[in-house]
N, C-alpha and C positions, 0 to 999 in steps of 0.2 A: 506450534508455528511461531515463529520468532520475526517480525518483520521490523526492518532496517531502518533506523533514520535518516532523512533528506542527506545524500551525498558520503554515504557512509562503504564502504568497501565489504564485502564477502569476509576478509580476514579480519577486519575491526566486530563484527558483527558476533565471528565466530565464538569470542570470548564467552557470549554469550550461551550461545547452543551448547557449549560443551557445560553449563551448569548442568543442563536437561540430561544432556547424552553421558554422562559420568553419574547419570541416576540410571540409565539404561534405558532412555525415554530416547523414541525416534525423533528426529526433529527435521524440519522443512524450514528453509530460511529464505527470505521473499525480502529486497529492497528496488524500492519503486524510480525511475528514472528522474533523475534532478529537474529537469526541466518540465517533466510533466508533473510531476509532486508542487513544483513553485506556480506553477498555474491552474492546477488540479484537472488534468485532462483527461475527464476518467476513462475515455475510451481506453488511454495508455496503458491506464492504471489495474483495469478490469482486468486485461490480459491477464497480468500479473496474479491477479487474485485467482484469475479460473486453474493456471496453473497450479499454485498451492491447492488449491480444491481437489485438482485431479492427484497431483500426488498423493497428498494427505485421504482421499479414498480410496485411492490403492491401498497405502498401508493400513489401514481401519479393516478394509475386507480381506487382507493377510491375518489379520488375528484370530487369534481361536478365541475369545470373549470378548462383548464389548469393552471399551478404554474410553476412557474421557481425552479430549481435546484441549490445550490449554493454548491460549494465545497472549504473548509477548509482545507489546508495540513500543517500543524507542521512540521518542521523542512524536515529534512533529509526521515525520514524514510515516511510521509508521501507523501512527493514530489515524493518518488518513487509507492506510491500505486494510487498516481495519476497518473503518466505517463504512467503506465499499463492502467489505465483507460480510456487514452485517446487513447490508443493505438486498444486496442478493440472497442473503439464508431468508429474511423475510420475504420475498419477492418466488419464491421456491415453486411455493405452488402455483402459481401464475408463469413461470419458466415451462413445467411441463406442458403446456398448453399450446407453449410461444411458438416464436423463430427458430429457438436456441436447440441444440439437441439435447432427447429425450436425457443421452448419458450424464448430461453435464446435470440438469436439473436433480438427477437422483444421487449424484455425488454429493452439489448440495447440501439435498437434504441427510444425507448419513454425517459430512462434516460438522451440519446444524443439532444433530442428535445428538454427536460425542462431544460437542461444546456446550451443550446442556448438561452433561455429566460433568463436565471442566471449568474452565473457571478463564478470566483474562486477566494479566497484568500488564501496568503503564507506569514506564518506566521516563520517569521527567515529564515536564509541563507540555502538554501539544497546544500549538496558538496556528491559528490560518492564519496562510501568507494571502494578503491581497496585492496586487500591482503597483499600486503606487508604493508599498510599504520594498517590494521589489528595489523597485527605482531608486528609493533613498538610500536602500542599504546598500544597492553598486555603488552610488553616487559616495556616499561616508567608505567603503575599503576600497574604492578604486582611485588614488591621489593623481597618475597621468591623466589628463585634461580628454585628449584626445582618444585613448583607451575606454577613459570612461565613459565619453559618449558613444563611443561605437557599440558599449556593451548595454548601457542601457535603452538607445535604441533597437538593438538586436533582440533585448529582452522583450521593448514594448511590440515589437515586431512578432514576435513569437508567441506575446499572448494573444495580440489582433487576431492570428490567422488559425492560431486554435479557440477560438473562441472563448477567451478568459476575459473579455473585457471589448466591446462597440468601440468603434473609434468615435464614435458619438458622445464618448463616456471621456475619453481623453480631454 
């Protein structure tokens, strides 16, 4: 599983996966939406991860013996599609019980076993974005005046209403 970091393309990413796939290792390649990754909204994010889950359990119960799992995270944005990742394989047995269905929670747990077998790599420093740190960095690359207020309001706007941050808190 190779996931992408904040703002990075399918084809930038690629470079990677084919270290994997030029070993003859299957690979699933997962980057999380910009906007949701800068405000961590993991409902977004989740999606994202149950997708890799179900792929990556398809191909685990294609094999004819167990395989190990290996997970790649890029930077920032990927160290956060992991952390949900890891956050749900713990949460596993408490899935099948849940809302969620039975399938998903047993994918889960089979992608949580072959990652016991496997191993993770982090590739570059992950640091959490918070809001304000947001705001200064449109505010330092956006030099039009009026551009960059629209976009750092838009952003504060955006975190408000996914709930990244109380207007209490502004």
């Amino acid at each position: 599983i190779v996931f992408g970091w904040m703002g990075s393309k399918p084809r930038q990413v690629q470079k990677y996966t084919s270290i994997y796939s030029e070993r003859q290792c299957a690979c699933v390649m997962a980057i999380g939406d910009v906007a949701a990754t800068m405000v961590l909204h993991k409902r977004t994010l989740y999606k994202v991860v149950n997708q890799v889950v179900k792929e990556v359990a398809a191909l685990l119960r294609e094999a004819p013996t167990p395989i190990p799992v290996i997970t790649h995270a890029l930077s920032a944005g990927g160290v956060f599609l992991q952390e949900l990742l890891e956050r749900a394989m713990l949460n596993t047995t408490r899935m099948i019980g849940a809302k969620r269905p039975k399938v998903l929670a047993e994918d889960y747990q089979l992608v949580r076993d072959a990652l016991a077998r496997g191993g993770q790599v982090f590739d570059s420093c992950p640091a959490y974005l918070h809001v304000r740190s947001g705001v200064v960095g449109i505010g330092s690359g956006v030099s039009n005046r009026p551009l960059r207020l629209l976009l750092q309001g838009s952003f504060l706007a955006y975190s408000v209403a996914n709930g990244a941050v109380s207007i209490l808190q502004l």
